[in-house]
C-alpha positions, 0 to 999 in steps of 0.5 A: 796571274803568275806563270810558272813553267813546267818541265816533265822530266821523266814518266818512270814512277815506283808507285802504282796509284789505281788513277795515274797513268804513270803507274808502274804496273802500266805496261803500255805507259811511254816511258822516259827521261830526260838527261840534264843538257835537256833539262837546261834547254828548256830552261834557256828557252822558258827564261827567254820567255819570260818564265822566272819560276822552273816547275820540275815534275816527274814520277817517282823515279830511282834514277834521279836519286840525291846525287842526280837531283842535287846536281841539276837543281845547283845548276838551274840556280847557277844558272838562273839565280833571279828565278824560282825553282819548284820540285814536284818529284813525290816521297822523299826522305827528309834528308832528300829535302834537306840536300834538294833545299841546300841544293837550291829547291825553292817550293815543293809540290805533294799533293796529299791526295786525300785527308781521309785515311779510309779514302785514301787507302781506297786509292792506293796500294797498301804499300802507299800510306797516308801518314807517310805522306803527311810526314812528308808535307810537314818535313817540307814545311820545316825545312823552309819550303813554300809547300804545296798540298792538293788534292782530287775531286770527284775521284772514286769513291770520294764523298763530300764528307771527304772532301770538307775533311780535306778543306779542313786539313788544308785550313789547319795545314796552311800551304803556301800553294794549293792544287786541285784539279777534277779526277780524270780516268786513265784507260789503262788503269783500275779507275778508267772505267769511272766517270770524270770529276765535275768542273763545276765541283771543283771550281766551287772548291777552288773558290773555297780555297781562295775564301779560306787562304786567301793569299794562298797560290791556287793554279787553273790545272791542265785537268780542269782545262782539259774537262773544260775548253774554259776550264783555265778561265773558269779556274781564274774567275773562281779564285785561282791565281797561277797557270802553268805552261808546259816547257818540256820538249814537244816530242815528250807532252804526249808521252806524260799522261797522268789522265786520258785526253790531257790538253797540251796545246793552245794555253797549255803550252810555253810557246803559246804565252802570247795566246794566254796573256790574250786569254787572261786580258779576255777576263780583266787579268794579266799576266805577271812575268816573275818569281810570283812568291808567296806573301802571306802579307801581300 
């Protein structure tokens, strides 16, 4: 099981998705960012621990424009030449990629949300679109990242006709990385009135995933572990190969709630790595301290 850690750098985002606590239009949102020293910090602590692959996320946020990124992402592999470095920062042009991927950007993660466009458009702002994103997935694959898509399950709205559309795209797309989690409410959203998706729904789709990609890096999500006390375990005996602990500064975990309830201790959390390798040995798996690319002929 490889282990990447992630770093949520800023809780400001442009977008206004109806599920995402993040969104603009969220008034009571904590909001933040952290500066470039910050970043590096929790760097230098996940290299001590053994992390080699830097999951950089945030909200799609005007602050950390080309310049700003592209500085950063050079330093991390200055700095760490031996690791991998993984973006997860939304709609970008596809100039935007060119200079991140130049810069030192390894892997990028934009979850497609949704196939469907009908569905999608349900989820969004009209501002929002489907196809954007899908050119956006099929600049990163261009341009040389390992690229990740994903989507929701059991969000509002979403039927299983919808879901098997995703599956499809996914299997025609070929991502090199895959994320799926269950639909959790925020409160203070549109959606935080609407029931939380199903463990067992979304464990099936991950070892769908697993049967139709095999080699495909397919992470046990912080929503399914959420949901789930086990959800981490359950996600890796369903077919998920990948866990990612969270190093950013403690005094921020709290503050980056894309969903109500978000688990950010026990495995959760960098700190805890021994905790998990205990977890993941529990079920017959270790834990691998490495870059963890993917291989398609692995």
């Amino acid at each position: 099981i490889y282990i990447r850690g992630i770093i949520e750098f800023t809780s400001y985002c442009r977008n206004d998705c109806l599920y995402c606590g993040l969104r603009r239009s969220n008034a009571r949102a904590q909001r933040y960012r952290l500066d470039a020293e910050e970043i590096m910090e929790c760097c230098a602590e996940g290299y001590e621990a053994g992390f080699r692959t830097f999951v950089l996320q945030g909200g799609e946020d005007a602050y950390f424009d080309d310049d700003r990124m592209c500085e950063l992402v050079h330093a991390i592999r200055v700095t760490y030449p031996d690791c991998a470095i993984t973006l997860s920062l939304g709609e970008r042009s596809a100039e935007s990629y060119r200079r991140l991927r130049d810069a030192g950007a390894d892997r990028y993660l934009l979850r497609h949300e949704s196939a469907s466009p009908e569905h999608y458009a349900r989820l969004h702002p009209p501002a929002q679109r489907l196809d954007s994103r899908m050119r956006c997935l099929e600049e990163l694959k261009r341009l040389g990242y390992q690229t990740g898509c994903g989507c929701m399950v059991g969000s509002p709205y979403q039927t299983a006709a919808e879901l098997a559309q995703d599956m499809a795209f996914m299997s025609a797309f070929k991502p090199e990385m895959i994320g799926i989690g269950p639909f959790i409410p925020h409160k203070d959203t549109p959606f935080g009135v609407y029931p939380a998706g199903s463990v067992e729904l979304t464990l099936f789709m991950l070892s769908l995933c697993r049967i139709m990609l095999p080699r495909v890096l397919l992470p046990a999500t912080t929503a399914l572990g959420t949901l789930d006390g086990s959800g981490r375990k359950r996600g890796v005996l369903a077919g998920a190969n990948v866990i990612m602990p969270n190093l950013s500064p403690r005094a921020v975990r709290r503050k980056y709630l894309l969903y109500d309830n978000k688990s950010i201790t026990g495995d959760d959390a960098a700190e805890s790595i021994e905790l998990l390798r205990g977890h993941m040995a529990d079920i017959g798996y270790n834990l691998v301290l490495g870059r963890g690319d993917y291989s398609p002929s692995r």
